[in-house]
FISEKE-164711 format. One record per residue: x, y, z of N, C-alpha, C in turn. Coordinates in steps of 0.02 Angstrom, whole numbers. Each point is the difference from the previous one (the first is absolute). Last residue first. Example, Ala and Ser with C-alpha at 12.3 -4.5 7.8 and 13.67 -1.06 7.14 Angstrom:
BEGIN
<rec <642, -112, 354>, <42, 59, 3>, <-39, 55, 37>>;
<rec <15, -286, -4>, <-45, 59, 0>, <45, 60, 0>>;
This chain:
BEGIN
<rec <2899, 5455, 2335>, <57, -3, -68>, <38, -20, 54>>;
<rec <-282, 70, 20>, <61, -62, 44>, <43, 1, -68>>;
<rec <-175, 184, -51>, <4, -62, -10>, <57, -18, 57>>;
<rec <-16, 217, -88>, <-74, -32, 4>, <2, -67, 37>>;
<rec <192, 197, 72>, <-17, -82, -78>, <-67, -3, 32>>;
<rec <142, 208, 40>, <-61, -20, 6>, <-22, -60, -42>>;
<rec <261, 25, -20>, <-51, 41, 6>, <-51, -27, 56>>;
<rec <245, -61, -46>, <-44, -29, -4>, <-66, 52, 41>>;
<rec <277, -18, -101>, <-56, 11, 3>, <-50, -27, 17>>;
<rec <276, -29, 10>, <-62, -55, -10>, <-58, 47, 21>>;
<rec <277, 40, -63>, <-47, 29, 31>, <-64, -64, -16>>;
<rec <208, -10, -101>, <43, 57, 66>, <-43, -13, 42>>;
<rec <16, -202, -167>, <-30, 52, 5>, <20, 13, 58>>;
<rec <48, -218, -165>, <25, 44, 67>, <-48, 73, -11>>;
<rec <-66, -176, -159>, <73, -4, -11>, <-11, 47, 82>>;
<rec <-171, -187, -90>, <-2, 58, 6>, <90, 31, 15>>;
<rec <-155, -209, -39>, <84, 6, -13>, <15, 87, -10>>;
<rec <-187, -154, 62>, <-34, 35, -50>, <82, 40, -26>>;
<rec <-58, -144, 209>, <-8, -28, -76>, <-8, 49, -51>>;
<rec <6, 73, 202>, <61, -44, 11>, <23, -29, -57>>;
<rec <-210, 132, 54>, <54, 22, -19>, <49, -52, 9>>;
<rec <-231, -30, 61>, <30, -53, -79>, <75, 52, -21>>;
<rec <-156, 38, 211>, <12, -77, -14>, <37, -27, -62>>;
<rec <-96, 241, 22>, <69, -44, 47>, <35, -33, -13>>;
<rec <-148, 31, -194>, <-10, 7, 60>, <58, 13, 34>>;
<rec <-90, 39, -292>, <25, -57, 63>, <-29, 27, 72>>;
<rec <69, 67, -257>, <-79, -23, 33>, <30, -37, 58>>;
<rec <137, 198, -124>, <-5, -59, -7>, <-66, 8, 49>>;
<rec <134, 203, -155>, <-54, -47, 23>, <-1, -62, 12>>;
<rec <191, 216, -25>, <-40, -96, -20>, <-42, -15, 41>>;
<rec <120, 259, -66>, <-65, -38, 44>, <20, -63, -25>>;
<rec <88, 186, -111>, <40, -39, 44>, <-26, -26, 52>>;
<rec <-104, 153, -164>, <33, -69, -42>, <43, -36, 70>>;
<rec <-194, 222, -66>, <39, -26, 50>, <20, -91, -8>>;
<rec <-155, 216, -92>, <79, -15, -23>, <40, -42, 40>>;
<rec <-236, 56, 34>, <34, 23, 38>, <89, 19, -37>>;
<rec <-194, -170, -78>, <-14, 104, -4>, <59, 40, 22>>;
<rec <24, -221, 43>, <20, 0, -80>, <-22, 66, -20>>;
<rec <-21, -75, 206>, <74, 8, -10>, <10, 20, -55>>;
<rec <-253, -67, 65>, <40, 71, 18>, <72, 9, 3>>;
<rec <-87, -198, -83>, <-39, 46, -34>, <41, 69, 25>>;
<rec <61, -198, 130>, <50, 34, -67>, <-43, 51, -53>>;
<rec <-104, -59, 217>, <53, 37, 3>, <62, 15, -66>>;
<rec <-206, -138, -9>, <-3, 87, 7>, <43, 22, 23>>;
<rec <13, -221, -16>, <-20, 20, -47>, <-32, 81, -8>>;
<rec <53, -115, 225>, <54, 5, -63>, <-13, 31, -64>>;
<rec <-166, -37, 125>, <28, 55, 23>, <69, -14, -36>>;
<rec <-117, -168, -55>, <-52, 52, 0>, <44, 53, 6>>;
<rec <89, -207, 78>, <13, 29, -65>, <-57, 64, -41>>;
<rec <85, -96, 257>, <-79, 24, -34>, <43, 15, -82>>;
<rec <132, -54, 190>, <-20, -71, 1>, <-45, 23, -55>>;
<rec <208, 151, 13>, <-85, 18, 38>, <-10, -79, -28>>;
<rec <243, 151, -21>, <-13, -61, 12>, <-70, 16, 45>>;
<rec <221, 148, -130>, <-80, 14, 25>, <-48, -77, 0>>;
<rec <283, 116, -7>, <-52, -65, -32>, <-51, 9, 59>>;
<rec <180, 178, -112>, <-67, -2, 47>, <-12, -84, -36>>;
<rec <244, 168, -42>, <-63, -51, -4>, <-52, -12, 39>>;
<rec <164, 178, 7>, <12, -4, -80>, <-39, -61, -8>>;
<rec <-78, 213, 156>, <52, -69, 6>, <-3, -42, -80>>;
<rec <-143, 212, 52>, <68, 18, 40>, <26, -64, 7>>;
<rec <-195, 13, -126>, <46, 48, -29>, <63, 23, 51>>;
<rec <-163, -195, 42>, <44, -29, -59>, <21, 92, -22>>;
<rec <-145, -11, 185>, <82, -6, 4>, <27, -41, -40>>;
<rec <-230, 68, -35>, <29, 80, 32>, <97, -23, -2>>;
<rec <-173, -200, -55>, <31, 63, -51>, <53, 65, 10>>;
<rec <-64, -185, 177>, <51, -24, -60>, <20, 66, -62>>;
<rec <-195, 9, 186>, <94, 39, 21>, <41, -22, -60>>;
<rec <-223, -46, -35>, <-14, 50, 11>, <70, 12, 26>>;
<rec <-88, -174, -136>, <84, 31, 2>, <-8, 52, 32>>;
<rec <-182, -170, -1>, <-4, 45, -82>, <74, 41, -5>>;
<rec <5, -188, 201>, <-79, 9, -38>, <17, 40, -67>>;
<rec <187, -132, 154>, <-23, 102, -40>, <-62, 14, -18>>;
<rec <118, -168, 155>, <-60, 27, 1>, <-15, 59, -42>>;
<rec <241, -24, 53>, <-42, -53, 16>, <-61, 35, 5>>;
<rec <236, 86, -98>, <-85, 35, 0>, <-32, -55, 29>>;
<rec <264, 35, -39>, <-49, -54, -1>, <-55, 51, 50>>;
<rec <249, 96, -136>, <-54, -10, 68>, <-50, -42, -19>>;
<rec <275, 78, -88>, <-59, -33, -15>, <-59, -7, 74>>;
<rec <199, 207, -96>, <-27, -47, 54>, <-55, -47, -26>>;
<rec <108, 208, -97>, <32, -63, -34>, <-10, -71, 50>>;
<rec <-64, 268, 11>, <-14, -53, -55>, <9, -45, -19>>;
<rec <29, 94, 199>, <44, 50, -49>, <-17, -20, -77>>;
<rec <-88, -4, 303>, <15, -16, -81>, <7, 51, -44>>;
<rec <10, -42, 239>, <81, 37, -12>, <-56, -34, -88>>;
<rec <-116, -44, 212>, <50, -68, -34>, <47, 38, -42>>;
<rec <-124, 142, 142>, <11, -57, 53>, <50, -62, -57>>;
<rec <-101, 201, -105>, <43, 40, 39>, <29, -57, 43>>;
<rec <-167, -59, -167>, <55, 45, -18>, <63, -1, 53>>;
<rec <-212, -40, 69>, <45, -84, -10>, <49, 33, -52>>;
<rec <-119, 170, 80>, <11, -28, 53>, <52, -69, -25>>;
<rec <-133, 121, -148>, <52, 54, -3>, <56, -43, 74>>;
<rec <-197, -94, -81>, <32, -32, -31>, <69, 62, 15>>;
<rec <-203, 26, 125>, <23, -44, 13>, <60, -35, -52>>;
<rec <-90, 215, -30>, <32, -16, 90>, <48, -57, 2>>;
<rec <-175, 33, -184>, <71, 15, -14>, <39, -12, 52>>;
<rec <-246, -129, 48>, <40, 100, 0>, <61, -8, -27>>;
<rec <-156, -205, -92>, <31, 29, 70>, <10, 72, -19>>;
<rec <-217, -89, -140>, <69, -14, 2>, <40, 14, 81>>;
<rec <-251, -95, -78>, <39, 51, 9>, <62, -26, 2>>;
<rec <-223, -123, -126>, <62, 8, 56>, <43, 56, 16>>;
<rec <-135, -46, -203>, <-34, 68, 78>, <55, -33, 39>>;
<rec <11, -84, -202>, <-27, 63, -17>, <6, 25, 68>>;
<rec <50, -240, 5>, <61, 62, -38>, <-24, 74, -30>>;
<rec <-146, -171, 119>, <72, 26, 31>, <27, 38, -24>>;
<rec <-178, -49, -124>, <-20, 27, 61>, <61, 26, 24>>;
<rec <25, -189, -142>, <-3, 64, -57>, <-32, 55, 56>>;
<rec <25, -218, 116>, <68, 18, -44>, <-12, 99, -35>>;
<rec <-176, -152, 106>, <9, 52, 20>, <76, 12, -12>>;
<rec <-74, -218, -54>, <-82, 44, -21>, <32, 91, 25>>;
<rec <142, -202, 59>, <-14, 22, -86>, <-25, 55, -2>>;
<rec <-10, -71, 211>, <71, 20, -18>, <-11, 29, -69>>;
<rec <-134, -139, 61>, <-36, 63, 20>, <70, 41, 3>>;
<rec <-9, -220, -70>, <-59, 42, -39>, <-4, 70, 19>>;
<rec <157, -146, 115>, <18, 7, -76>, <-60, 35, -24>>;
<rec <-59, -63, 221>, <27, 37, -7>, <47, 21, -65>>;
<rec <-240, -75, -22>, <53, -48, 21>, <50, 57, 19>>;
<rec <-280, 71, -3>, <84, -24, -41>, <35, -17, 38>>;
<rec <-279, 37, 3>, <50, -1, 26>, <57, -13, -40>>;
<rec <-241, 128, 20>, <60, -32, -48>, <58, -9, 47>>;
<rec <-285, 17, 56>, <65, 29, 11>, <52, -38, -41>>;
């Protein structure tokens, strides 16, 4: 039997996630529409973005998305898919929780946080 480190196995299923992971219902972004008033010009924090499964959908209704996953794997497919997508107002950072404080992040309306694979 093969075993992996959790970094290995994070890695190993990056390019997986971002093909088959499902997305949310419109519902749900028509909802944070309607509850935070966006107009495009709101910044929001994605904790745990794995591949950007909410970061992408709501970098087209707010004017920034910082999308923050400990897995540079899934990072790394999430800008693959920003860059198909046309989508430029994402920053990718690597991190945790534990390391927003340090990472000089500027104010946000809203703080996302999906189905994380992983403790964020």
């Amino acid at each position: 039997m093969t075993s992996y480190t959790p970094d290995e196995l994070f890695t190993s299923t990056a390019p997986y996630y971002a093909r088959f992971r499902p997305g949310y219902d419109q519902a749900f972004y028509d909802m944070l529409d309607a509850r935070f008033a966006l107009d495009g010009s709101q910044r929001v924090l994605d904790l745990g973005t794995g591949t950007g499964v909410l970061a992408l959908p709501l970098a087209r209704l707010v004017g920034h998305v910082t999308a923050v996953d400990p897995e540079p794997g899934m990072l790394d497919e999430g800008r693959k898919l920003a860059a198909e997508q046309d989508i430029t107002n994402i920053d990718w950072r690597q991190g945790d929780s534990t390391a927003l404080l340090s990472m000089g992040l500027e104010p946000v309306l809203l703080t996302v946080m999906g189905a994380a694979f992983h403790p964020v």
